[in-house]
N, CA, C and O of each residue as an XYZ file, in Angstrom:
844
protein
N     101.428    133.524     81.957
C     100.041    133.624     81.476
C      99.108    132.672     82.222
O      97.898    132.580     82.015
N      99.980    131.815     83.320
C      98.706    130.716     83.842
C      98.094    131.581     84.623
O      97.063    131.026     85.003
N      98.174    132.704     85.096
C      97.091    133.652     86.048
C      96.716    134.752     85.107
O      96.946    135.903     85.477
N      96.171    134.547     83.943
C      95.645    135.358     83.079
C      94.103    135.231     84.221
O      93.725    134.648     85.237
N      93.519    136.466     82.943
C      91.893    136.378     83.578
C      90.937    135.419     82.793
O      89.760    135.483     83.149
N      91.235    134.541     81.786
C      90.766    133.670     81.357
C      90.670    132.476     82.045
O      89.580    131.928     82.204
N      91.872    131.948     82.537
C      92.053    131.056     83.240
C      91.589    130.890     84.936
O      91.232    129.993     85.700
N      91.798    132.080     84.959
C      91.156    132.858     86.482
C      90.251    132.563     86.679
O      89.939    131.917     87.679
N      89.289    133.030     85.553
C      87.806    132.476     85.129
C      87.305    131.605     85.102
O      86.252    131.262     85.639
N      88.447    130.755     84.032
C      87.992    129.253     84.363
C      88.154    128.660     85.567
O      87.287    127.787     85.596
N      88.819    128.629     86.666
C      88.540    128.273     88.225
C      87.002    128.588     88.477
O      86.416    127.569     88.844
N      86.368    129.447     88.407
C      85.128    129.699     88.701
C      84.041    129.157     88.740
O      83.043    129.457     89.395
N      84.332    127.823     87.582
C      83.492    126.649     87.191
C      83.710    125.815     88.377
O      82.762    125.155     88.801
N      85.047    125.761     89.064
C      85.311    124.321     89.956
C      84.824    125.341     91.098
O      84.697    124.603     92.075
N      84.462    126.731     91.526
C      84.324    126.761     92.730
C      82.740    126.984     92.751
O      82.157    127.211     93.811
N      81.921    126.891     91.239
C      80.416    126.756     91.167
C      80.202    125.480     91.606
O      79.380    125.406     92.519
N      80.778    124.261     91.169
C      80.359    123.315     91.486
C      80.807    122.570     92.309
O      80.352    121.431     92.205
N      81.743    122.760     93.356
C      81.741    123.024     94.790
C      80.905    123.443     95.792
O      80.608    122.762     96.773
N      80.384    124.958     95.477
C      79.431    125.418     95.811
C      77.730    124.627     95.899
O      76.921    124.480     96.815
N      77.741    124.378     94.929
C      76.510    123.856     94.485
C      76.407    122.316     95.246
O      75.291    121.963     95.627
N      77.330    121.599     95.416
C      77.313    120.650     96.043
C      76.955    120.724     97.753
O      76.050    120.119     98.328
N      78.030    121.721     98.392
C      77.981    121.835     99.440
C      76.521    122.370    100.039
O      76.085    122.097    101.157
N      75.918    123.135     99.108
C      74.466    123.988     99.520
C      74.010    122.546     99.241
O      73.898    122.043    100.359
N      73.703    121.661     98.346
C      72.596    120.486     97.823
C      72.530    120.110     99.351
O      71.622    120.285    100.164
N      74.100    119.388     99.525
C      74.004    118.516    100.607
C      73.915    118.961    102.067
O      73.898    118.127    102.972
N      73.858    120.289    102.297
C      73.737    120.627    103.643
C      71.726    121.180    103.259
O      71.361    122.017    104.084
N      70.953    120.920    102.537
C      69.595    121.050    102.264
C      69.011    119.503    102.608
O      67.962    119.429    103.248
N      69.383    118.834    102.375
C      69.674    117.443    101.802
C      69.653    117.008    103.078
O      68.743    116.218    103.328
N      70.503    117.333    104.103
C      70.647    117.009    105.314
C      69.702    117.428    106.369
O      70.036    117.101    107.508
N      68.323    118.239    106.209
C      67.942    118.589    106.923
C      66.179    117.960    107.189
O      65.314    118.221    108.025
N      66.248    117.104    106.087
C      65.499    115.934    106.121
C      63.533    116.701    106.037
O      62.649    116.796    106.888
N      63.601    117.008    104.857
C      62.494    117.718    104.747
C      61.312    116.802    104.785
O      61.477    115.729    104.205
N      60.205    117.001    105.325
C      58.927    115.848    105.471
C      58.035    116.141    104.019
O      57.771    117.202    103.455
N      57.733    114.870    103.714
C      57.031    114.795    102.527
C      55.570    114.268    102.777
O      54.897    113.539    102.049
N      55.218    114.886    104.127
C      53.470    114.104    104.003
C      52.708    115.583    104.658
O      51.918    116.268    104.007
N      53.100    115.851    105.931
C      51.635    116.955    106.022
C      52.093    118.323    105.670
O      53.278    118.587    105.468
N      51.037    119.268    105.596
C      51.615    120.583    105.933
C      51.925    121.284    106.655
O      52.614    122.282    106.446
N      51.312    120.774    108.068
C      52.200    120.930    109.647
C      53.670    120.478    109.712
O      54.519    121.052    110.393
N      53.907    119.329    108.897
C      55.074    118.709    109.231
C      56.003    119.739    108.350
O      57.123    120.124    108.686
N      55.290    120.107    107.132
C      56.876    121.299    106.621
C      56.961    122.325    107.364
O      58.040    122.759    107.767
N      55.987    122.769    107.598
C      55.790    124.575    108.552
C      57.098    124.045    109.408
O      58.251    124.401    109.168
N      56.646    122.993    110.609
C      57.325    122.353    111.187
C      58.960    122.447    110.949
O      59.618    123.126    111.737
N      59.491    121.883    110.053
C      60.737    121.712    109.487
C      61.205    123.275    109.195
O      62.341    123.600    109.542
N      60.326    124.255    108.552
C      60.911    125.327    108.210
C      61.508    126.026    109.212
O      62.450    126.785    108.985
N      60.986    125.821    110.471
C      61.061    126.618    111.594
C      61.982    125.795    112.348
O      62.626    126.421    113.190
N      62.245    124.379    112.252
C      63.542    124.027    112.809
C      64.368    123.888    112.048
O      65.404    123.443    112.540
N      64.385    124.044    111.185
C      65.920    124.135    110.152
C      66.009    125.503    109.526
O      66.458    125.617    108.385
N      65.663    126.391    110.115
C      66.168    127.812    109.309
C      67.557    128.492    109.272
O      67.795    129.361    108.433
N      68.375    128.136    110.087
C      69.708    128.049    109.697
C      70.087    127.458    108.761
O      70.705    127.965    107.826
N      69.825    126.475    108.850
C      70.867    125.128    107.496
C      70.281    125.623    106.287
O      71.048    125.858    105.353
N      68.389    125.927    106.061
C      68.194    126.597    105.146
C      69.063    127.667    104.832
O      70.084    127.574    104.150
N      68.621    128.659    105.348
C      69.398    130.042    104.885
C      70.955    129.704    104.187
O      71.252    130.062    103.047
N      71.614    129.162    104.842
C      73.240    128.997    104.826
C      73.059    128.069    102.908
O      73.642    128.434    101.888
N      71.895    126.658    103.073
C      72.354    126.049    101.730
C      72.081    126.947    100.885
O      72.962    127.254    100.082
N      70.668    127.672    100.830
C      70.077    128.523     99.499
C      71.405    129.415     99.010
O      71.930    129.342     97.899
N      71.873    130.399    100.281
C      73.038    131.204    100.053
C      74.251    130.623     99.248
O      74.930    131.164     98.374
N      74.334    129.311     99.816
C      75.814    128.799     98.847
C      75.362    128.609     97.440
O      75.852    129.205     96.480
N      74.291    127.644     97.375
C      73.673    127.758     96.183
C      73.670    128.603     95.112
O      74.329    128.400     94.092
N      72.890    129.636     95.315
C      72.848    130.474     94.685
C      74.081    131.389     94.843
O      74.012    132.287     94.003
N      75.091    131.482     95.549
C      76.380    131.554     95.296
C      77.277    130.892     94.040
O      78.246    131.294     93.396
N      76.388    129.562     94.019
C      77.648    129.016     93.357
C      76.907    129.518     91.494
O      77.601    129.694     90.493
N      75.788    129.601     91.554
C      75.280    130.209     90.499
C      76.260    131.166     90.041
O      77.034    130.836     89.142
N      76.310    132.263     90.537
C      77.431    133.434     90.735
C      78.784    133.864     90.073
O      79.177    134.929     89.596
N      79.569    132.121     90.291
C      80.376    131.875     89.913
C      80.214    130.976     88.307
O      81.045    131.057     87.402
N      78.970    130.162     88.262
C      78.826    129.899     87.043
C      78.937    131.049     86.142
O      79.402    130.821     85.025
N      78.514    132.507     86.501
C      78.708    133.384     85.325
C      79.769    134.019     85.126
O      79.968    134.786     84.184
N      80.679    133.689     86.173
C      82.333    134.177     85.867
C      82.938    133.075     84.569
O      83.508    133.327     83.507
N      82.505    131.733     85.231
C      82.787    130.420     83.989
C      82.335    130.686     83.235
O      82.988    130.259     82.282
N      81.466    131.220     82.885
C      80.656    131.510     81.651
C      81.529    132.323     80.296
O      81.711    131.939     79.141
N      81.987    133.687     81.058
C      82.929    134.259     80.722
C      84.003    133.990     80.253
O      84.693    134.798     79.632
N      84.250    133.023     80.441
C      85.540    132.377     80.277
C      85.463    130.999     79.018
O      86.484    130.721     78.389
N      84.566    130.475     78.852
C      83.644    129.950     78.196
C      83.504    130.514     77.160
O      83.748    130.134     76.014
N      83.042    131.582     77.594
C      82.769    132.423     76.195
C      83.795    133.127     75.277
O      83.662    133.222     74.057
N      84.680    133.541     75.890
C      86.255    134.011     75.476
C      86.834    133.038     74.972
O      87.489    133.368     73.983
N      86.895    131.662     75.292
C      87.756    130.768     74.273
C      86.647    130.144     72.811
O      86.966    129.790     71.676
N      85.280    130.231     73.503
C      84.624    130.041     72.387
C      84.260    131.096     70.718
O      84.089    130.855     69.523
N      84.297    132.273     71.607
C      84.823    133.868     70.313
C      86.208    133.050     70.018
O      86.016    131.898     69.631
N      86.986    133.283     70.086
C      88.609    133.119     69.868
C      88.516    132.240     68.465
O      89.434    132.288     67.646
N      87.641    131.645     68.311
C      87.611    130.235     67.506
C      86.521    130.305     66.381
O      86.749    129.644     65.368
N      85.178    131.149     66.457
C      84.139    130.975     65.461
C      84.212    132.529     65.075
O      83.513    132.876     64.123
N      84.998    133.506     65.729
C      85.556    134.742     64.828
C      84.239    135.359     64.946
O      83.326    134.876     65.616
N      84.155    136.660     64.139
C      83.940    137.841     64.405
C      82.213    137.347     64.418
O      81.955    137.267     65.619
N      81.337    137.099     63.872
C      80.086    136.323     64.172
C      79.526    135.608     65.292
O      78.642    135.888     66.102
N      80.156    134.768     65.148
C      80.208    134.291     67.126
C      78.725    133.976     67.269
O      78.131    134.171     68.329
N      77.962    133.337     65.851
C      76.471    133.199     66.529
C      76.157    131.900     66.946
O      74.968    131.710     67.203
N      76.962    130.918     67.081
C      77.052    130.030     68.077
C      77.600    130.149     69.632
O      77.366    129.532     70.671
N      78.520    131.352     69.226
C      79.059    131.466     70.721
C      78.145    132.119     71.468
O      78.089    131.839     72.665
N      77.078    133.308     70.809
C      76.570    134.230     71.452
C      75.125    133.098     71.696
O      74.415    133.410     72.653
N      74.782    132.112     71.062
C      73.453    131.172     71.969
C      73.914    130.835     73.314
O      73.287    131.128     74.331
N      75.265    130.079     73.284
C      75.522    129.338     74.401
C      75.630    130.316     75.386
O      75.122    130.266     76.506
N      76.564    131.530     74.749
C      76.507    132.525     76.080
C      75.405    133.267     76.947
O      75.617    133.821     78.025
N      74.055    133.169     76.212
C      73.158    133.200     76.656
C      72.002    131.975     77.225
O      71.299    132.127     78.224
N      72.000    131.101     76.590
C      71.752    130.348     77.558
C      72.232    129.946     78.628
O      71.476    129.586     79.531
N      73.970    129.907     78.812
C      74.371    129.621     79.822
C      73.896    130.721     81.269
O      73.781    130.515     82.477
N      73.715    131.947     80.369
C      73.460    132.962     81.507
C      72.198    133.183     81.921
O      71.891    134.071     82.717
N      71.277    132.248     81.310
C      70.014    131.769     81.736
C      69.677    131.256     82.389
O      68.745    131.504     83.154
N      70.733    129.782     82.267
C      70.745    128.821     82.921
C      70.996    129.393     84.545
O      70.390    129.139     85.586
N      71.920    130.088     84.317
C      72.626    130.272     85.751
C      71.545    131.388     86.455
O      71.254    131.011     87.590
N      71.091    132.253     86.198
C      69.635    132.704     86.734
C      68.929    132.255     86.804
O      68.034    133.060     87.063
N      68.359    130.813     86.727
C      67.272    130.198     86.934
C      67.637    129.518     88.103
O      66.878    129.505     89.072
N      68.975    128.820     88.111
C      69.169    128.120     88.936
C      69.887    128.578     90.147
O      70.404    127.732     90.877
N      69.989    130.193     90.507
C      69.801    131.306     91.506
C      68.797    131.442     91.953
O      68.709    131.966     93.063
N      67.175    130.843     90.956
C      66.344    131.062     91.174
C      65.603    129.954     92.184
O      64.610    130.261     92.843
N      66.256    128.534     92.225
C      65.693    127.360     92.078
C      65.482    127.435     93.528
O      64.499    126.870     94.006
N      66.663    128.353     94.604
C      65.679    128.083     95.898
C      65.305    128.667     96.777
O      65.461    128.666     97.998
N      64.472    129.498     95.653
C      63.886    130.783     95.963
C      62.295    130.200     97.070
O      61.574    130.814     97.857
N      62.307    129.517     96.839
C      60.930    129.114     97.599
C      61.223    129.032     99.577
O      60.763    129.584    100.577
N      62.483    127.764     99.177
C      63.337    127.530    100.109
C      63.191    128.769    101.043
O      62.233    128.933    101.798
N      64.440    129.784    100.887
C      64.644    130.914    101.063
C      63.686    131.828    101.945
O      64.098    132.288    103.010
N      62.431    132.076    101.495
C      61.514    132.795    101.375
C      60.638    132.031    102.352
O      60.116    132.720    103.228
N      60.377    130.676    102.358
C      60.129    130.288    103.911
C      60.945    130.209    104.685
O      60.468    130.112    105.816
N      62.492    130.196    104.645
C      63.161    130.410    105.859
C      63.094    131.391    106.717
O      63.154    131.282    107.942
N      62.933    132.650    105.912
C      62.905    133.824    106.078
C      61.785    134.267    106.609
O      61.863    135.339    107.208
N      60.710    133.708    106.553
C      59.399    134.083    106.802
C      58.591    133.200    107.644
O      57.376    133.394    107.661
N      59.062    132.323    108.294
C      58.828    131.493    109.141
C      57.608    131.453    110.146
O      56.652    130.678    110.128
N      57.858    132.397    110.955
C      56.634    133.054    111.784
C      55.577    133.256    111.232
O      54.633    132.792    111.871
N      55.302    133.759    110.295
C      54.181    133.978    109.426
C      53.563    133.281    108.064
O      52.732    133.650    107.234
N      54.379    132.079    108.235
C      53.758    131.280    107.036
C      52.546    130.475    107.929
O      52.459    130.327    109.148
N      51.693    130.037    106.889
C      50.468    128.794    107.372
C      51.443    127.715    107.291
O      52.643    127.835    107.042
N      50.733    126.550    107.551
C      50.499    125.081    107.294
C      50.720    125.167    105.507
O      51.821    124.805    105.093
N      49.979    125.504    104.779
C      49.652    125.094    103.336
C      50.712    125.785    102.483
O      51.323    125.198    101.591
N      50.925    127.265    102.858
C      51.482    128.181    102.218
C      52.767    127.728    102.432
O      53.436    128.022    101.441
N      53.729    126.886    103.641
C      54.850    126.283    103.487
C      55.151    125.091    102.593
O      56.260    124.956    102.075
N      54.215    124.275    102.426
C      53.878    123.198    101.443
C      54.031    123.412     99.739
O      54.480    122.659     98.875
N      53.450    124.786     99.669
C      53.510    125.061     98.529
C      55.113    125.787     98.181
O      55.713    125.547     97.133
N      55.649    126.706     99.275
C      56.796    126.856     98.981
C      57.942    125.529     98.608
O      58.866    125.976     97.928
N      58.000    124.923     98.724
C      58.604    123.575     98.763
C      58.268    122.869     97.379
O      58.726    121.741     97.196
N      57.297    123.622     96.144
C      57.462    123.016     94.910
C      57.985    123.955     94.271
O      58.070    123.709     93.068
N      58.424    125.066     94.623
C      58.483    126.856     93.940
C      59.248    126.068     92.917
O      58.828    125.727     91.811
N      60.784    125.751     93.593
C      61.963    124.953     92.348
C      61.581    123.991     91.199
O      62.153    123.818     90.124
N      60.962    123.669     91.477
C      60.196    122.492     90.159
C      60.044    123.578     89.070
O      60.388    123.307     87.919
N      59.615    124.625     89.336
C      59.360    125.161     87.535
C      60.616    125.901     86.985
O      60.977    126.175     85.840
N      61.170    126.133     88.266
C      62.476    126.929     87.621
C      63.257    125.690     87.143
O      63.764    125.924     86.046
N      63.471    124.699     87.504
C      64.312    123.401     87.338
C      64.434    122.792     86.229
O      65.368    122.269     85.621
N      62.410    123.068     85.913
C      62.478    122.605     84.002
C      62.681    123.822     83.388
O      62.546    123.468     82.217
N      62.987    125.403     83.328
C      62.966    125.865     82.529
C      64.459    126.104     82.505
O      64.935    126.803     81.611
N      65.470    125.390     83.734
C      66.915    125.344     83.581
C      67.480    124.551     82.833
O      68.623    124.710     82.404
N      66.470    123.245     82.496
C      66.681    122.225     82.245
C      66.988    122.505     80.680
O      68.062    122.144     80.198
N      65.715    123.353     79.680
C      65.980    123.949     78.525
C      66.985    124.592     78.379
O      67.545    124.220     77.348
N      67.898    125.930     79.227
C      67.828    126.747     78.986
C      69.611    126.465     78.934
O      70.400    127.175     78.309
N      70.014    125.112     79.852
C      71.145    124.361     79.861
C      71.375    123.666     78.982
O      72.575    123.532     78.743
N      70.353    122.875     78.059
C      70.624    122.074     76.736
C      70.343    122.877     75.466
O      70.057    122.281     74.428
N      70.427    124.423     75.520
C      70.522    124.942     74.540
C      71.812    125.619     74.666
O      72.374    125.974     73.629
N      72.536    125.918     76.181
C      73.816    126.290     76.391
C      74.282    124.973     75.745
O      74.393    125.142     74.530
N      74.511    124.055     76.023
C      75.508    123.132     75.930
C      75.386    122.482     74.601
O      76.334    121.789     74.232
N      74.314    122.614     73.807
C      74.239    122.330     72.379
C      74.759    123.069     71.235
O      75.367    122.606     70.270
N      74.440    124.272     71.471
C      75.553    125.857     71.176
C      76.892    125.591     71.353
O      77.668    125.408     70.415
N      77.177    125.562     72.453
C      78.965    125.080     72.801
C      79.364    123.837     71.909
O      80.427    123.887     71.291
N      78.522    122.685     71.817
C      78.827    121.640     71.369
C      79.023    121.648     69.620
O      79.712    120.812     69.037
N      78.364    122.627     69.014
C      78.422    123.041     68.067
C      80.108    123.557     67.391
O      80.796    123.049     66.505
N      80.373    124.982     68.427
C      81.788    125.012     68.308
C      82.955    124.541     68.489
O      84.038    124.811     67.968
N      82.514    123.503     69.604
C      83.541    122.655     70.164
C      83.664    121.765     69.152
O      84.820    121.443     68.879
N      82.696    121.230     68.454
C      82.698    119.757     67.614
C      83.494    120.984     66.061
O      84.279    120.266     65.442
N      83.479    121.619     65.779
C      83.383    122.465     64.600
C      84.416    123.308     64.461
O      84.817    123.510     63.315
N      85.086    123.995     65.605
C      86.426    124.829     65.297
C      87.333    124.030     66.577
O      88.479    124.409     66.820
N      86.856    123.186     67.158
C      88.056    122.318     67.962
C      88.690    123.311     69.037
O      89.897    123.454     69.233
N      87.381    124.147     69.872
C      88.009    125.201     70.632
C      88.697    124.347     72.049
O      89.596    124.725     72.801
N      87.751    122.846     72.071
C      88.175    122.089     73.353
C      88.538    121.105     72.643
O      88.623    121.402     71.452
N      88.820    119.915     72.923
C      88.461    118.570     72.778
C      87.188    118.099     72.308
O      86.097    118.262     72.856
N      87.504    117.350     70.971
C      85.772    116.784     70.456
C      85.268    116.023     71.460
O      84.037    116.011     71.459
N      85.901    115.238     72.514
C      85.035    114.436     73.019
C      84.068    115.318     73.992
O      82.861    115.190     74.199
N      84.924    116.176     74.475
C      84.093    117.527     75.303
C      82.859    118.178     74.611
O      81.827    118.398     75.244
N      82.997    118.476     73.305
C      81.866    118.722     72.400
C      80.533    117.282     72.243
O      79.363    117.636     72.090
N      80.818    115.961     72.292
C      80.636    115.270     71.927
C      79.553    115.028     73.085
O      78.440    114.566     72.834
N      80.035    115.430     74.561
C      79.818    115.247     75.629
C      78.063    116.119     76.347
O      77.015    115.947     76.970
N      79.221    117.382     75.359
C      77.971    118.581     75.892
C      76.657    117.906     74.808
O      75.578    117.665     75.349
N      76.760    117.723     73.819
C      75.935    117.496     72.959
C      74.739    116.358     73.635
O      73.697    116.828     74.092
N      74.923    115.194     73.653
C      74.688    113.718     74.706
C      74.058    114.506     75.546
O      72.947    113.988     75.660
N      74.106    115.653     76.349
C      73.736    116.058     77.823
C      72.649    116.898     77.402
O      71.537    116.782     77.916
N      72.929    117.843     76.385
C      71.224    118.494     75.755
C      70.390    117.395     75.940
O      69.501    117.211     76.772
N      70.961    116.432     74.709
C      69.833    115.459     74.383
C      68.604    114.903     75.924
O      67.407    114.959     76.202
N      70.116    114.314     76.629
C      69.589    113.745     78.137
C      68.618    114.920     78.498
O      67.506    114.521     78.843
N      68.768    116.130     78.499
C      68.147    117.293     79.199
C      67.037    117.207     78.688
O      66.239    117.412     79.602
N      66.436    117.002     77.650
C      65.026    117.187     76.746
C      64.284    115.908     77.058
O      63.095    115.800     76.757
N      65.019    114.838     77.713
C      63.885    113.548     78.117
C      63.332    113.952     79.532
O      64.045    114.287     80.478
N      62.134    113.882     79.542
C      61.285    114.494     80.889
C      61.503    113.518     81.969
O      61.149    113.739     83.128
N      62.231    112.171     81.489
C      62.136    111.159     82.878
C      63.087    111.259     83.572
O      63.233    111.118     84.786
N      64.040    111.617     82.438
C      65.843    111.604     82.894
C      66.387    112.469     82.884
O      67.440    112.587     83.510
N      65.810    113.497     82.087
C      66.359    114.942     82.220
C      66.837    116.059     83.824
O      67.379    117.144     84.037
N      66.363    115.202     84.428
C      66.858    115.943     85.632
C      68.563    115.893     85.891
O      69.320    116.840     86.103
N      68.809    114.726     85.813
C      69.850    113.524     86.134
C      71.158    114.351     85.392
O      72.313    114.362     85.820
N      70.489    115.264     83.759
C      71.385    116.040     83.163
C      72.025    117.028     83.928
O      73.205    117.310     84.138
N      70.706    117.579     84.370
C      70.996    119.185     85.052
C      71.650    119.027     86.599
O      72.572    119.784     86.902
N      71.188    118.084     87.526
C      71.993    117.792     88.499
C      73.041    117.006     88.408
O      73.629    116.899     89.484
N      73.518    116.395     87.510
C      74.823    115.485     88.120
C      75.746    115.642     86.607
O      76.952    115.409     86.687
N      75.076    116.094     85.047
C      75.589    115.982     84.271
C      76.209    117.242     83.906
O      77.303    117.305     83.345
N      75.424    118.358     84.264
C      75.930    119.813     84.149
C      77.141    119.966     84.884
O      78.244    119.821     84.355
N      76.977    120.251     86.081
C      78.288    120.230     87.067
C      79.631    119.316     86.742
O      80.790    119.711     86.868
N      79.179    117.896     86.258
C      80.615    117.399     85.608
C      81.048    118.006     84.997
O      82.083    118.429     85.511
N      80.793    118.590     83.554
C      80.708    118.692     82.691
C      81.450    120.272     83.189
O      82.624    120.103     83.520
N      81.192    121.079     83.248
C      81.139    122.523     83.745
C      83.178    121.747     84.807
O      84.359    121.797     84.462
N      82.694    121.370     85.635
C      84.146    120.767     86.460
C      85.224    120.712     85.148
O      86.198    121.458     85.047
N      84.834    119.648     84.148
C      85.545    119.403     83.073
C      86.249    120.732     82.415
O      87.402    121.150     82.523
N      85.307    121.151     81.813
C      85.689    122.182     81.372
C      86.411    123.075     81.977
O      87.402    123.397     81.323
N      86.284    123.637     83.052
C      87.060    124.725     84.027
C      88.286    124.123     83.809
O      89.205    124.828     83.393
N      88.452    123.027     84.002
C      90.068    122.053     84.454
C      90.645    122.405     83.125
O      91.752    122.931     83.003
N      89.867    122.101     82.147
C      90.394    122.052     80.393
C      91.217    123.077     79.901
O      92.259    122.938     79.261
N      90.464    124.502     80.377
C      90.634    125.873     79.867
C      91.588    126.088     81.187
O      92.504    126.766     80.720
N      91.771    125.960     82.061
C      93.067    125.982     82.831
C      94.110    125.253     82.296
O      95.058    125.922     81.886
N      94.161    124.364     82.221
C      95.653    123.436     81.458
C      96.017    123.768     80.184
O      97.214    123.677     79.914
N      94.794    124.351     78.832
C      95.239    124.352     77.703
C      95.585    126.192     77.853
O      95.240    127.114     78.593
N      96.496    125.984     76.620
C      97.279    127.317     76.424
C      95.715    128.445     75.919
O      94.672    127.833     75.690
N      95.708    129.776     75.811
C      94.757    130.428     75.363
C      94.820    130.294     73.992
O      95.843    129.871     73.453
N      93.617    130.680     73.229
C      93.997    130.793     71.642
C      93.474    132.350     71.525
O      92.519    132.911     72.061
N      94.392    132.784     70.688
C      94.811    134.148     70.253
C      93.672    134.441     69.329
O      93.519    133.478     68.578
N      92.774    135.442     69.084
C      91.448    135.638     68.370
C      91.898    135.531     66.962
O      93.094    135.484     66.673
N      91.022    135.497     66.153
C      91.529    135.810     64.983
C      90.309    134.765     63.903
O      89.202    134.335     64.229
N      91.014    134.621     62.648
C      90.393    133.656     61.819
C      90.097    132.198     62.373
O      91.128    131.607     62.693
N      88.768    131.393     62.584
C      88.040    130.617     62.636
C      88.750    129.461     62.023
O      88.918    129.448     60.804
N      89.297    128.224     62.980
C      89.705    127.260     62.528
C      88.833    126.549     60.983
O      87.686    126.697     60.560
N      89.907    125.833     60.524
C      89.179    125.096     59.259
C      88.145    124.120     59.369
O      87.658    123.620     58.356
């Protein structure tokens, strides 16, 4: 049963946030200018490879967040039974989450792609596109992970401290100073965690809703 499709699934989490790393840091690396609007036009048009290639992994690794998701969601039914209206928030926010943040570099993208024909200004502005998708991932992840944290803390589908964990990371997500810090470095742990969890622990068989 260790190559069930649950577990299968759960890998999907470690190769989202793999993914997601490797796109950050090959974006990351291409040293985007933060003063004129010549200087981004500039950059778009010499880094349109490394662009194209990070957005793609990126939003690749999104991809795979909704296979984890799946999987996520199957041990979380298993446990709150035929209702599932905690399972069915998280499963939708999570699948929110993960379309938004397919979405996040869409700006990116779209000047790589369009290079020749962008202005000065109109590249500048592509380069904040992610900021709005980022806060509405930011919600859309601390209502996934507050949902989960709910069942996790409540029918013991993971480990309480895992529940305990996701919970802490909503919260972080809803402070506007620090809330980023959730969605980039606290989600992906967290998501890593979990994949590893639901791989090592045995499946639970559906049925009646722990006590």
């Amino acid at each position: 049963m260790r190559w069930g499709w649950e577990r299968l699934a759960a890998l999907a989490g470690v190769v989202a946030v793999v993914l997601w790393v490797v796109g950050a840091v090959m974006q990351d690396s291409s040293n985007l200018p933060q003063e004129t609007p010549e200087e981004t036009l500039a950059w778009f048009r010499a880094e349109t490879g490394t662009l194209l290639a990070s957005s793609y992994l990126w939003m690749l690794g999104s991809v795979f967040f909704l296979i984890f998701l799946g999987a996520l969601r199957l041990r979380l039914l298993a446990v709150e039974g035929p209702t599932a209206f905690f399972t069915a928030i998280a499963f939708a926010g999570g699948t929110a989450t993960a379309i938004l943040t397919m979405l996040m570099p869409g700006g990116i993208l779209a000047g790589a792609i369009s290079e020749n024909d962008l202005t000065a200004d109109a590249a500048l502005t592509l380069t904040f596109v992610e900021l709005a998708f980022f806060g509405a991932a930011k919600l859309s992840a601390a209502l996934m992970l507050a949902a989960a944290a709910v069942v996790i803390l409540r029918y013991r589908a993971l480990p309480r401290w895992i529940g305990w964990s996701a919970l802490l990371l909503a919260l972080l997500m809803l402070i506007p100073p620090i809330g980023w810090a959730g969605l980039l470095l606290g989600l992906p742990l967290w998501t890593l965690v979990v994949a590893i969890t639901l791989w090592m622990r045995p499946a639970i068989e559906p049925g009646a809703p722990r006590a």
